[in-house]
matplotlib code that plots the C-alpha trace (Angstrom):
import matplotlib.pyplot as plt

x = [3.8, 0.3, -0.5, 2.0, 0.6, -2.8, -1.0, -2.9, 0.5, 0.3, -2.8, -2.3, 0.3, -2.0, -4.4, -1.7, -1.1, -4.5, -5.1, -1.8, -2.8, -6.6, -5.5, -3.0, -6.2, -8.5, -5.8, -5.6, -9.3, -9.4, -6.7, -8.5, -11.6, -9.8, -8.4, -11.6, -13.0, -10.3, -10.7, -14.3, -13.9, -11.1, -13.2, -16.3, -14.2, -12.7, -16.1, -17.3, -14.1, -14.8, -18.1, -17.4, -14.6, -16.9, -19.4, -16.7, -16.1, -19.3, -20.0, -16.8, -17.6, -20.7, -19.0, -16.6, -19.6, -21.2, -18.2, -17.6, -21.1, -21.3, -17.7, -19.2, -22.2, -20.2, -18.7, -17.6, -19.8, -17.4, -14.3, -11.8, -8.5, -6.9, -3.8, -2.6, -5.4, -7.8, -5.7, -4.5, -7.7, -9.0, -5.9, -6.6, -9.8, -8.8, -5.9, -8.4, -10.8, -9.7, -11.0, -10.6, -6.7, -7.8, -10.3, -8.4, -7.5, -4.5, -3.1, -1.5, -2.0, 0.7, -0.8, -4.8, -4.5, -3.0, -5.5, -4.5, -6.3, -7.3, -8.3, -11.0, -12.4, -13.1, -15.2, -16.4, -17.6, -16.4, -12.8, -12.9, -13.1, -9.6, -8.0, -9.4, -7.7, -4.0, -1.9, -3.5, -4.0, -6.8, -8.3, -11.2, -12.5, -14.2, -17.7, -17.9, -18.1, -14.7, -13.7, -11.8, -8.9, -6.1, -3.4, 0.2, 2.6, 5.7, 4.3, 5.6, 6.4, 3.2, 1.4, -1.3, -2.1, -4.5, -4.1, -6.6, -5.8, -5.2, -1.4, -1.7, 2.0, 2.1, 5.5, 3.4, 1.2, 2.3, 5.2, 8.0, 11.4, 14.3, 14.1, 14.4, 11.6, 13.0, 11.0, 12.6, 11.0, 12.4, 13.6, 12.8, 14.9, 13.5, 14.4, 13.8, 14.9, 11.9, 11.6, 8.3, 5.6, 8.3, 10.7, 14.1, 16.2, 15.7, 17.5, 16.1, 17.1, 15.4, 16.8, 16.2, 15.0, 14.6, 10.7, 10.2, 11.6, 12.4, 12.1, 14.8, 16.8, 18.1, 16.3, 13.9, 16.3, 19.1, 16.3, 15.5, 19.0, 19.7, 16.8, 17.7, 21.1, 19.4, 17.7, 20.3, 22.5, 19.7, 19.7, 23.1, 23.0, 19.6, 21.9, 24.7, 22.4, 20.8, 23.7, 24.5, 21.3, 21.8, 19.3, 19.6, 15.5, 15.3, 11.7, 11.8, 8.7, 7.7, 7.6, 7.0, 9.1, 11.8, 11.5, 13.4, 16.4, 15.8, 14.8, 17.9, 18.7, 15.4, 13.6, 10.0, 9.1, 5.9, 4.4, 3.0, 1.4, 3.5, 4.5, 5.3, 8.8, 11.1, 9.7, 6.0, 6.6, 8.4, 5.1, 2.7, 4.5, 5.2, 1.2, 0.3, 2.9, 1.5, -1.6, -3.6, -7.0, -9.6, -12.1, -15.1, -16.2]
y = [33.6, 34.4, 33.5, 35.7, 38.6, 38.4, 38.0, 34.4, 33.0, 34.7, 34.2, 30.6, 30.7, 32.5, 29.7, 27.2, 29.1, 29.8, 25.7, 24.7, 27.1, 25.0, 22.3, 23.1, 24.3, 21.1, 19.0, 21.6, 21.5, 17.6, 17.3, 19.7, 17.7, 14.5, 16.1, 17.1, 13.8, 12.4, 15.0, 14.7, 10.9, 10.9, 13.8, 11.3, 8.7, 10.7, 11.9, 7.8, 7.2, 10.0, 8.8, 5.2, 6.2, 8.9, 6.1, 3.7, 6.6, 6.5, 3.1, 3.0, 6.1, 4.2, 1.0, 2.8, 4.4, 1.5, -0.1, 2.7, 2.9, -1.0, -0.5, 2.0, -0.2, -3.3, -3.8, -6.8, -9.1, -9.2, -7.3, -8.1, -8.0, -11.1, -12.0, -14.7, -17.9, -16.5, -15.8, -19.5, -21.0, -19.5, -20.7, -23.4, -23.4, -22.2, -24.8, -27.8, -26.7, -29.6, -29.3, -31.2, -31.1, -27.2, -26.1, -23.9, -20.4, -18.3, -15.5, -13.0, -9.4, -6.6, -4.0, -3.2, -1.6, -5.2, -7.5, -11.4, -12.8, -15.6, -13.4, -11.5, -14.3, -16.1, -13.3, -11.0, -7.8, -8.5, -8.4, -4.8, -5.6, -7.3, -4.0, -2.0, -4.6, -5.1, -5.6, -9.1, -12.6, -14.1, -17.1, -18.7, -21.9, -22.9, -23.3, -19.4, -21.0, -19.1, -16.1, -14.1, -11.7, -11.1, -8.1, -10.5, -8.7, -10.7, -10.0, -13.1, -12.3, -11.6, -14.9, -16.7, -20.7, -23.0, -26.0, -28.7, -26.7, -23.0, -22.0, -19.3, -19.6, -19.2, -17.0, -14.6, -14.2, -15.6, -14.8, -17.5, -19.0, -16.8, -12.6, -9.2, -6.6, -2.8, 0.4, 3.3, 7.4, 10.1, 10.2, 6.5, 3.3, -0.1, -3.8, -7.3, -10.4, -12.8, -16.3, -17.3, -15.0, -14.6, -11.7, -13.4, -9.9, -6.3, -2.8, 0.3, 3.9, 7.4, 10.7, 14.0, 16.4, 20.3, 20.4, 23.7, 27.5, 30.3, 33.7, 34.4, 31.9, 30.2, 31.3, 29.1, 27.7, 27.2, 25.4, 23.3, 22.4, 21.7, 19.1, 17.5, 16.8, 15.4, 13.2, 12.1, 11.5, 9.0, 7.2, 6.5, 5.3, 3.0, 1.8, 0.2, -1.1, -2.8, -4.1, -6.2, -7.7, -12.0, -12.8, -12.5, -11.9, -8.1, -6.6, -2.4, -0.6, 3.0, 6.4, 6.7, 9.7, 8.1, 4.3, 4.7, 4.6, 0.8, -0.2, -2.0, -3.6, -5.0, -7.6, -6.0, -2.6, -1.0, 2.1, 1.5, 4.5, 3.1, 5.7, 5.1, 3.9, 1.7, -1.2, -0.4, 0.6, -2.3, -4.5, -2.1, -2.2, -5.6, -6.3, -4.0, -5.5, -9.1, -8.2, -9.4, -7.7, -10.5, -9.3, -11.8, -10.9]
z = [-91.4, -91.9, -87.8, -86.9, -89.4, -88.0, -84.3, -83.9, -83.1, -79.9, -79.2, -79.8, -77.2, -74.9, -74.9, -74.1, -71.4, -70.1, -71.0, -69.1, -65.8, -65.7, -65.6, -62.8, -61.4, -62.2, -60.3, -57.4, -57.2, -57.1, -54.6, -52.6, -53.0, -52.1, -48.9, -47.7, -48.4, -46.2, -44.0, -43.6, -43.0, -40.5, -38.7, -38.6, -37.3, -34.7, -33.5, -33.2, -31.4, -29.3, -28.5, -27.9, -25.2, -23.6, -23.5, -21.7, -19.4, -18.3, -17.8, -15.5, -13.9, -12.9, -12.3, -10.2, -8.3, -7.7, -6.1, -3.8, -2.8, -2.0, 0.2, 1.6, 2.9, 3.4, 7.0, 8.8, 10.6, 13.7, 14.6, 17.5, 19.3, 20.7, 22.7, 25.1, 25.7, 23.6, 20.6, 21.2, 21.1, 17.8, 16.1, 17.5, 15.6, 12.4, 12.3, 12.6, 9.3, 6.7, 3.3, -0.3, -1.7, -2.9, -0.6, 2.1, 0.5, 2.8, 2.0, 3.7, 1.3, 2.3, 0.3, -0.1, -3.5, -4.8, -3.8, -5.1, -7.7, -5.8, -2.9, -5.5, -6.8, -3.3, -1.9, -4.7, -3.5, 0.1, -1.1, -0.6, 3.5, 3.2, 1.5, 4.6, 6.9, 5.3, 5.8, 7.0, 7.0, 4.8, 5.8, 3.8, 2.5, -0.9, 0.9, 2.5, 6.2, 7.2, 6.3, 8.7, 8.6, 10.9, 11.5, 12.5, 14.6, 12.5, 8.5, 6.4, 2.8, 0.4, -1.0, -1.6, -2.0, -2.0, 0.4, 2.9, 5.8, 6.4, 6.7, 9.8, 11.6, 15.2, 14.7, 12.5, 15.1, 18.9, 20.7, 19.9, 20.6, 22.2, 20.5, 22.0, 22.1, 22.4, 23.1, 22.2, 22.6, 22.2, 25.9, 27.4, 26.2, 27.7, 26.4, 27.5, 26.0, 26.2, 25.8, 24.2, 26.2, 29.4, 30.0, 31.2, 31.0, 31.0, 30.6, 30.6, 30.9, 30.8, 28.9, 30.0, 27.3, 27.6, 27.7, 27.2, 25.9, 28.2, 27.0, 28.9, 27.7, 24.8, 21.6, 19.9, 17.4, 19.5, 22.3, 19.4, 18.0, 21.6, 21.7, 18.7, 19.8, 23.1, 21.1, 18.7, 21.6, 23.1, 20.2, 20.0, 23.5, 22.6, 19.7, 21.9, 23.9, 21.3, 20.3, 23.5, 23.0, 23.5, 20.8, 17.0, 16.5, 17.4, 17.6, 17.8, 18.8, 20.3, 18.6, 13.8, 14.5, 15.7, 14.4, 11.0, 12.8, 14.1, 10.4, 9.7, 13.2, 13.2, 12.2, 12.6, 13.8, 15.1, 16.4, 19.7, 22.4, 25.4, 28.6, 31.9, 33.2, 31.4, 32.8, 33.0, 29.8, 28.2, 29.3, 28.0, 24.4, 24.3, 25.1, 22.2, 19.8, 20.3, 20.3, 16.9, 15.1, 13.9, 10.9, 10.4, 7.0]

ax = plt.figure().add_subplot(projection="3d")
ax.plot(x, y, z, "-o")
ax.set_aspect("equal")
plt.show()
């Protein structure tokens, strides 16, 4: 009665108040504190994690640099192309090295970018000469006295073994057994069926293409529609043909632009720079087609 005479009840309440809201501020004030804590911490620990990574950057980017600078100076000791006798006779060679049970390393790497492991870790740095040369062969033995790569014409599935002797396949690499070889361009079909390295049958045929656009003539687009259904038209007709082959092995070589159209008759395909008529031709690609590279690293 008396507090509330002298009005100290209200002020009582006031102070309650006043009490209550500092608190609320004390614990805002601590939070705050806490956060920046945190925050100060997880900002320190991001700028060490940033510094350790742009240190790892570095020391690849340098790594990196120093690989490109020693593929850059590394070349191979020998490189060669080799057909018929000779191509026979370093086969020859390569099939008579005998090692231990696990001294022979072949391989045959379809894509550069995916070298083997066992390819890296036979020749180190000089692994970087066999992604320049695949798709290839890899021949080498656990002593560094071989080490040679070679470019078949017939490309056997990816692998890569150990063995006592190298595994190099004459059908990878010489021509075989009873198959077909085909040339097709956009306006010359030629095919012989071969037996081994000798031509038993041949059929060839030229196409006649527009060449060139008159300006008095057709318009451009219609001279090129015209073309392209020239060429179409050859195809066709280089498809039957192919079909009557008499062999099941089918080998299609001649022009990238038109090769995709062979991809599922055949059994290997190649681009090959081969002119002349059908028959002049037909020898020309089937030369460049059997012909193999040889890398000495």
């Amino acid at each position: 009665m008396l507090d509330d005479l002298l009005g100290r009840t209200e002020l009582k309440e006031r102070i309650a108040e006043l009490e209550d809201e500092r608190d609320r501020l004390k614990e805002q004030l601590s939070a705050e504190q806490r956060r920046r804590t945190e925050a100060t911490t997880a900002k320190q620990n991001a700028e060490q994690r940033l510094n350790t990574l742009e240190d790892k950057i570095a020391q690849l980017e340098d790594q990196v640099e120093r690989l490109r600078d020693n593929e850059t100076t590394l070349s191979p000791r020998r490189e060669t192309t080799l057909s018929g006798e000779r191509l026979d006779e370093i086969l020859d060679r390569l099939s008579k090295v005998e090692t231990g049970a696990e001294g022979a390393l072949t391989a045959f790497v379809e894509d550069g970018h995916d070298l083997p492991v066992e390819v890296r870790q036979a020749l180190g740095d000089r692994a970087a000469l066999v992604s320049r040369a695949a798709p290839c062969l890899v021949a080498t033995d656990d002593a560094g006295l071989v080490n040679v790569c070679l470019r078949p014409p017939v490309s056997p599935a990816p692998f890569a073994e150990w063995g006592q002797t190298f595994r190099l396949d004459r059908e990878w690499l010489c021509p075989q057994g009873r198959y077909t070889l085909a040339l097709v361009r956009s306006d010359l079909f030629a095919m012989g069926t071969y037996d081994g390295d000798q031509r038993t049958a041949f059929h060839g045929f030229d196409s006649a293409l527009k060449s060139q656009h008159s300006k008095g003539g057709f318009s451009q687009s219609r001279f090129e529609r015209l073309r392209d259904e020239q060429i179409d038209d050859h195809i066709d007709r280089c498809c039957a043909a192919i079909d009557e082959r008499g062999t099941d092995r089918l080998v299609v070589v001649g022009e990238q632009s038109i090769l995709g159209n062979f991809e599922e008759k055949a059994d290997e395909t190649a681009t090959v720079d081969a002119t002349g008529d059908p028959e002049d031709a037909l020898e020309s690609a089937w030369s460049d087609f059997w012909t193999v590279r040889l890398w000495t690293l």
